[in-house]
FIVEXSE-478583 format. One line per field, with one value per atom (N, C-alpha, C): residue in one letter; x, z, y; atom name; residue number from 1. Coordinates in steps of 0.02 Angstrom, whole numbers. Example, Ala and Ser with C-alpha at 12.3 -4.5 7.8 and 13.67 -1.06 7.14 Angstrom:
BEGIN
type = [a a a s s s]
u = [660 615 660 642 684 645]
w = [390 390 390 354 357 394]
v = [-284 -225 -165 -112 -53 2]
atom = [N CA C N CA C]
seq = [1 1 1 2 2 2]
***
This chain:
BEGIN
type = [x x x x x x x x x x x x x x x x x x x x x x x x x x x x x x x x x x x x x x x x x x x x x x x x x x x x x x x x x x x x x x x x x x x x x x x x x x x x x x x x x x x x x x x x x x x x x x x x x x x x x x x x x x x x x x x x x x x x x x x x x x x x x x x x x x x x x x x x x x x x x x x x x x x x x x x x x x x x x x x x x x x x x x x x x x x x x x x x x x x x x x x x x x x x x x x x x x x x x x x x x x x x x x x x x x x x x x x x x x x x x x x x x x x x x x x x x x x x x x x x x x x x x x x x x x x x x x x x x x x x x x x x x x x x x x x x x x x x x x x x x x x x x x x x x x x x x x x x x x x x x x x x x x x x x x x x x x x x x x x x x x x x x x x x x x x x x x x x x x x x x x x x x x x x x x x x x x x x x x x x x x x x x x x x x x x x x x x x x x x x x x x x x x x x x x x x x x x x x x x x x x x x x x x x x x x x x x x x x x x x x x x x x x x x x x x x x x x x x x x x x x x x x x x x x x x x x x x x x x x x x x x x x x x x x x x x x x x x x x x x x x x x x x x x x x x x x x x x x x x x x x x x x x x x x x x x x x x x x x x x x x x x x x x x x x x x x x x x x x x x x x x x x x x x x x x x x x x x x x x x x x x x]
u = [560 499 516 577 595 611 632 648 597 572 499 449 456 377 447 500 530 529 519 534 452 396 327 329 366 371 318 344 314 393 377 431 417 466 459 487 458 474 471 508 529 533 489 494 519 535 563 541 516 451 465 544 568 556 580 592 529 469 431 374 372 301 231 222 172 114 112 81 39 86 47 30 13 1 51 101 166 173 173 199 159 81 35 44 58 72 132 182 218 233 165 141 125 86 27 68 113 180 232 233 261 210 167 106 102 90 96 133 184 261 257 238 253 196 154 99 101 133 144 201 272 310 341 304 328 273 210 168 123 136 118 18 -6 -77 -85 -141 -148 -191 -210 -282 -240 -153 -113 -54 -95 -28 -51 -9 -5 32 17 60 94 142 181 227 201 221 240 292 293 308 263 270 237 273 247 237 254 230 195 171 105 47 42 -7 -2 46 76 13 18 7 -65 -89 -169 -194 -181 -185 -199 -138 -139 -221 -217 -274 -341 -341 -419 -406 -377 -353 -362 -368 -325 -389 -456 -478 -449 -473 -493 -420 -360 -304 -257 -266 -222 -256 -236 -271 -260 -220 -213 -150 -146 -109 -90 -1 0 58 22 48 69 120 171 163 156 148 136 63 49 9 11 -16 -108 -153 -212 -248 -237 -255 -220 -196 -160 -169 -206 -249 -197 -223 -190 -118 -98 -35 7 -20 26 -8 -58 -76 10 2 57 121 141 197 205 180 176 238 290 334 365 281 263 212 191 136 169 195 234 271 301 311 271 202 142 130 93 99 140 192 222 225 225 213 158 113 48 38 77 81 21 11 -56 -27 -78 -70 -97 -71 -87 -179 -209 -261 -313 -286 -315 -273 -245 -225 -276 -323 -385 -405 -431 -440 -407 -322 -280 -309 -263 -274 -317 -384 -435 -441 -413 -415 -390 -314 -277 -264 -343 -345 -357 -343 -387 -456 -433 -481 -555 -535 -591 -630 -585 -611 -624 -658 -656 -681 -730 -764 -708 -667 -609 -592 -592 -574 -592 -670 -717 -686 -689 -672 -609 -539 -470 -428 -420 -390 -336 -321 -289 -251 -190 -141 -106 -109 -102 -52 11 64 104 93 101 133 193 204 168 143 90 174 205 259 295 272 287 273 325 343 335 336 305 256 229 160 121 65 25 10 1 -27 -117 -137 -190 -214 -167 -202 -204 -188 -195 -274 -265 -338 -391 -392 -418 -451 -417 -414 -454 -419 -436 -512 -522 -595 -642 -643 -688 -689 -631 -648 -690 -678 -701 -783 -812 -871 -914 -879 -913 -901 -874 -865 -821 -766 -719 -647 -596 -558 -474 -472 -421 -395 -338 -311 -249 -271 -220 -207 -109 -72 -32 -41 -11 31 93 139 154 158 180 265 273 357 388 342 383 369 429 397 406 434 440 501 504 581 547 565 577 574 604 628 573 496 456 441 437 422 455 490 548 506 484 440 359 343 280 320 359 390 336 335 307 234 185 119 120 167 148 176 217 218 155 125 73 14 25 -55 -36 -12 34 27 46 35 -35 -79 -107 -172]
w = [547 522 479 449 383 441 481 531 556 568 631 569 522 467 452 440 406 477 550 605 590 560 561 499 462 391 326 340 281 236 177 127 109 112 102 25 -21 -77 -110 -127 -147 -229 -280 -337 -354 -409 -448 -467 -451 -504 -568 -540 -562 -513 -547 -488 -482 -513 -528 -566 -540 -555 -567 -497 -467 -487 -500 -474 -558 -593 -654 -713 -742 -784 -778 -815 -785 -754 -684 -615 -581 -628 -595 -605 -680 -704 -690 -661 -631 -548 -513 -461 -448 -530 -543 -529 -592 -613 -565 -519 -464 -405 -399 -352 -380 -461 -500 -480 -510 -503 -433 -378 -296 -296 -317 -315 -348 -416 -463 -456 -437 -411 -357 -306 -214 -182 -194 -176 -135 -133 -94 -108 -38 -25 -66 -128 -144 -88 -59 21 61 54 106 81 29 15 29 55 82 60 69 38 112 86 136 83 112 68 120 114 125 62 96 52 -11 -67 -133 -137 -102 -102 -74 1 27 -30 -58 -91 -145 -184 -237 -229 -164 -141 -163 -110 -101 -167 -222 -279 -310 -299 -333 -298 -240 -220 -276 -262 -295 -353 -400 -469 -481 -401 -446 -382 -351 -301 -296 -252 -207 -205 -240 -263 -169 -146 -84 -24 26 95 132 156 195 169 204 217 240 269 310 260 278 237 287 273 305 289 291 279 216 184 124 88 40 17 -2 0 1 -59 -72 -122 -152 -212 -265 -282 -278 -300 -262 -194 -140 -132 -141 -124 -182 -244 -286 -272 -233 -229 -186 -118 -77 -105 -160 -164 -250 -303 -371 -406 -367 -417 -432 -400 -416 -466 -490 -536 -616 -616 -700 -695 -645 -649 -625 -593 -595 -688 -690 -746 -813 -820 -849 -858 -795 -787 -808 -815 -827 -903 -951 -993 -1020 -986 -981 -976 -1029 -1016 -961 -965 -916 -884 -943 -961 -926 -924 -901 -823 -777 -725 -689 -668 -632 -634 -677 -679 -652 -695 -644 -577 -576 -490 -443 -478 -436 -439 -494 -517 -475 -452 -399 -350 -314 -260 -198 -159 -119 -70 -61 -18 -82 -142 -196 -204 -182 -192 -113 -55 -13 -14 -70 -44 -72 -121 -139 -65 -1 66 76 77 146 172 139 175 195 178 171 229 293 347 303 325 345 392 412 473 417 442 427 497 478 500 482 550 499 564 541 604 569 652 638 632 631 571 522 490 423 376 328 288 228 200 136 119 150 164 206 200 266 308 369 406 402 375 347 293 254 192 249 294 347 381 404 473 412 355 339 286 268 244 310 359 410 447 435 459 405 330 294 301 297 309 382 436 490 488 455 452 413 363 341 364 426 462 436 380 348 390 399 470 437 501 482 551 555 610 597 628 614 695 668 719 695 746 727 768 739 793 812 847 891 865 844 847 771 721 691 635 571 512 458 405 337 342 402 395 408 379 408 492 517 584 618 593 620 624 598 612 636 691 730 772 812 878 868 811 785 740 742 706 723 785 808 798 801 771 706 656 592 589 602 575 610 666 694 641 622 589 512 491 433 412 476 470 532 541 553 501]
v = [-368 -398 -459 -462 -526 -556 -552 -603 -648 -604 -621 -679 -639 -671 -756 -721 -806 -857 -845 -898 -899 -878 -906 -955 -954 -987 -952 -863 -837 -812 -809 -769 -720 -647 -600 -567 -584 -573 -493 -446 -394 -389 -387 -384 -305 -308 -247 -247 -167 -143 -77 -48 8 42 115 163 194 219 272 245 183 148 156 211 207 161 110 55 55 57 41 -9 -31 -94 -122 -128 -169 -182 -155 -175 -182 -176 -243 -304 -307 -380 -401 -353 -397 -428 -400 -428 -478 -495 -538 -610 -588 -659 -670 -632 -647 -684 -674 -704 -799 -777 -832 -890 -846 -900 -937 -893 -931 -967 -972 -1008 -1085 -1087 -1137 -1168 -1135 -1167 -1161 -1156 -1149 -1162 -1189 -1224 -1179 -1098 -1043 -1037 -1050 -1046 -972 -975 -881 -870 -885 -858 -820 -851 -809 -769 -737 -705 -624 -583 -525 -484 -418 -350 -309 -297 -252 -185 -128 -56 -11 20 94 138 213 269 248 254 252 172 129 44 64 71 76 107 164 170 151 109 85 10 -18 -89 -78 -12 -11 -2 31 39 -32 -69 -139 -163 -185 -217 -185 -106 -87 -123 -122 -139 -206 -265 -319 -356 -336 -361 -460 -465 -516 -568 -529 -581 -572 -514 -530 -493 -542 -579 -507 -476 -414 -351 -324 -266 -212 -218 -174 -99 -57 17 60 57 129 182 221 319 303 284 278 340 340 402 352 394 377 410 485 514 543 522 549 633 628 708 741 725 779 767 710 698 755 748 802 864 886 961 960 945 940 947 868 877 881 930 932 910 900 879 811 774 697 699 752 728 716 760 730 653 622 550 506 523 486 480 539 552 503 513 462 402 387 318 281 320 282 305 334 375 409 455 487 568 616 673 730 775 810 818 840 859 793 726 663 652 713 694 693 705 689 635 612 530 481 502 467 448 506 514 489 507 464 397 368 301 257 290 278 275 313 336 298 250 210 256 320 322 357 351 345 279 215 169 119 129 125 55 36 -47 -84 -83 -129 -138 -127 -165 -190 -191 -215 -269 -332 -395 -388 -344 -368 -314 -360 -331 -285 -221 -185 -150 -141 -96 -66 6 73 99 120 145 207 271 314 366 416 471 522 576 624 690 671 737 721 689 645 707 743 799 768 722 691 672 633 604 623 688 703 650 634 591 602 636 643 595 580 538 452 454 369 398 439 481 477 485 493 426 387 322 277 294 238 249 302 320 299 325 300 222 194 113 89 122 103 150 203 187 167 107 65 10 9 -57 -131 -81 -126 -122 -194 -238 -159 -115 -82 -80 -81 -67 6 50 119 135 162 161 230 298 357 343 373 361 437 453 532 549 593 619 605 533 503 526 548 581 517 520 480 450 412 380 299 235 187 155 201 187 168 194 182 129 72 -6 -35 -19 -46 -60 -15 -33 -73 -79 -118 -188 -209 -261 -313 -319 -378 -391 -321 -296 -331 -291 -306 -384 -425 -492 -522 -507 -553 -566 -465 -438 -505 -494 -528 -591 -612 -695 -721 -674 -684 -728]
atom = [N CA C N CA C N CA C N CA C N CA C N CA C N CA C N CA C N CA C N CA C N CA C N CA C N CA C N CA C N CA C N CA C N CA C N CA C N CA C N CA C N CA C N CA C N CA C N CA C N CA C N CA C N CA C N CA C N CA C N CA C N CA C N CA C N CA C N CA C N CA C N CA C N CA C N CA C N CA C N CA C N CA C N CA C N CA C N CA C N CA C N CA C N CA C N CA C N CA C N CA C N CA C N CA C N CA C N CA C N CA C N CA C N CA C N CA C N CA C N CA C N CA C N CA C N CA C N CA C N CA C N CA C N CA C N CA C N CA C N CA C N CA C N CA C N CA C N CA C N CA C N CA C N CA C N CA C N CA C N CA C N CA C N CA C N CA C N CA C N CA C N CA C N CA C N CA C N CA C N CA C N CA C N CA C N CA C N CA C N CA C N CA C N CA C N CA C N CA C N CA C N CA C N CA C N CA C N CA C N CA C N CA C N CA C N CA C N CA C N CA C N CA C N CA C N CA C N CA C N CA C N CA C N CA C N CA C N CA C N CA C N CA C N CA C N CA C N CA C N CA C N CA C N CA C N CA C N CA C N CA C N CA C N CA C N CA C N CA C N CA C N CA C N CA C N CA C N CA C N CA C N CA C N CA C N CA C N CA C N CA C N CA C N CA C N CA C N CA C N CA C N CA C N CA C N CA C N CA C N CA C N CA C N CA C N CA C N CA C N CA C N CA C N CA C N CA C N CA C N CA C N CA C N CA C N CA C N CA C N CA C N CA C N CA C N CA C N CA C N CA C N CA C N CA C N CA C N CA C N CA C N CA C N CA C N CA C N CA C N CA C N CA C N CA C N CA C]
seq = [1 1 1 2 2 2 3 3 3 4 4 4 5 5 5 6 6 6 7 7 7 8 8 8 9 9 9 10 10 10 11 11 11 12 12 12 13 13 13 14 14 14 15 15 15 16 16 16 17 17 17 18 18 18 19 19 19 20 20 20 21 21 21 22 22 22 23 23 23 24 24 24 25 25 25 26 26 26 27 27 27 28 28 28 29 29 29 30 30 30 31 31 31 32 32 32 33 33 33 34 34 34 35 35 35 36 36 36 37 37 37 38 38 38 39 39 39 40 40 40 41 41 41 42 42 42 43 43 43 44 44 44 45 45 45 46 46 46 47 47 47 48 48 48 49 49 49 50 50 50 51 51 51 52 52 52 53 53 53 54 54 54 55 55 55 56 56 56 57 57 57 58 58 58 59 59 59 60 60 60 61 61 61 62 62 62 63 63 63 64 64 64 65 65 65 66 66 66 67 67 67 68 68 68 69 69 69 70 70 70 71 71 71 72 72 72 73 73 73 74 74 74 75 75 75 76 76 76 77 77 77 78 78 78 79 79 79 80 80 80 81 81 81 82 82 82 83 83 83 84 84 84 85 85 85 86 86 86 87 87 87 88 88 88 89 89 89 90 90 90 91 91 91 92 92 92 93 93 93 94 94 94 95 95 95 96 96 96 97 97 97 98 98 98 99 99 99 100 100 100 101 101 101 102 102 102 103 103 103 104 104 104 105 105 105 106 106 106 107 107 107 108 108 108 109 109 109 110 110 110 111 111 111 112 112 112 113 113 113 114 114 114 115 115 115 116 116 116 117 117 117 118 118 118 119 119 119 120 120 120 121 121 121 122 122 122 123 123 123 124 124 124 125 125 125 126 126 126 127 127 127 128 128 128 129 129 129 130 130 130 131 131 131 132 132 132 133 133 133 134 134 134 135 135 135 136 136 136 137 137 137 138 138 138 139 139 139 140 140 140 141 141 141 142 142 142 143 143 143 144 144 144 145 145 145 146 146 146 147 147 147 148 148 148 149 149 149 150 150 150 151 151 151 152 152 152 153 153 153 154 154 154 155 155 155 156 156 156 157 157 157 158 158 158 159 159 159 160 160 160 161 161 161 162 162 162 163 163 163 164 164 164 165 165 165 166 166 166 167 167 167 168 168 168 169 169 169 170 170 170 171 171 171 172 172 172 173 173 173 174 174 174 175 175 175 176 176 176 177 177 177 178 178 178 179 179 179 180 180 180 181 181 181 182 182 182 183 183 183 184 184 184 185 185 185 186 186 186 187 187 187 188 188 188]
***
């Protein structure tokens, strides 16, 4: 995909956000100042600037968007988590470093959670294409939190494009055979 997007003349920029972010004030603002910076000194159109996540970036990303509307043009999410809630019913021994991260107590994990949730916040899309990438035996990330993301957006008639892939669980490997999908969708 860095291949494909740099022969279109896009840059694929990778900020550090830390390990255990999950997508919180900081590492919004340091989205922000990174969007910034390419904008003020690299002459970068903001109309075209785009998110690309897997896993905890994918719902890390979608998070950013609800949080930060109208600042970026599309996005494509790999086995993203959609609802926080569920994602720690599933896997609870993400909720104490959600948790943390946002330094919030237990007692206020609900809020969190929903705060964070994209498929809580479904109109933060409408206008902003989406591709959703995801295997239906993915052991970390139900493929449920995508089926289920990608439908509420599509019956409100908001631009998603979702792609299950058969066989494939929580590995990478999966955007090998969509490389070419996602830079089109991308630099589209």
């Amino acid at each position: 995909v860095r291949r494909l997007l740099r022969e279109r003349g896009y840059w694929l920029v990778v900020p550090d956000l830390g390990g255990a972010h999950w997508m919180n004030e900081p590492a919004c603002r340091t989205i922000d100042a990174v969007i910034a910076a390419w904008i003020d000194n690299h002459g970068v159109d903001p109309a075209r600037v785009h998110l690309l996540g897997t896993s905890m970036g994918g719902g890390s990303g979608l998070a950013y968007i609800a949080r930060r509307p109208n600042r970026i043009r599309s996005m494509c999410a790999v086995f993203p988590m959609t609802d926080f809630a569920r994602f720690t019913r599933d896997r609870p021994n993400y909720l104490a470093p959600i948790l943390q991260a946002h330094h919030v107590s237990p007692d206020a994990a609900a809020c969190l959670l929903d705060a964070l949730s994209p498929i809580r916040h479904p109109d933060a899309y409408a206008g902003l294409p989406l591709l959703l990438l995801h295997g239906d035996q993915d052991p970390i990330v139900s493929v449920e939190h995508s089926r289920t993301f990608a439908a509420a957006l599509r019956a409100r008639g908001y631009p998603v494009t979702y792609r299950e892939v058969p066989g494939f669980g929580h590995n990478d490997d999966i955007a090998e055979a969509y490389q070419r999908e996602i830079a089109d969708f991308l630099a589209g």
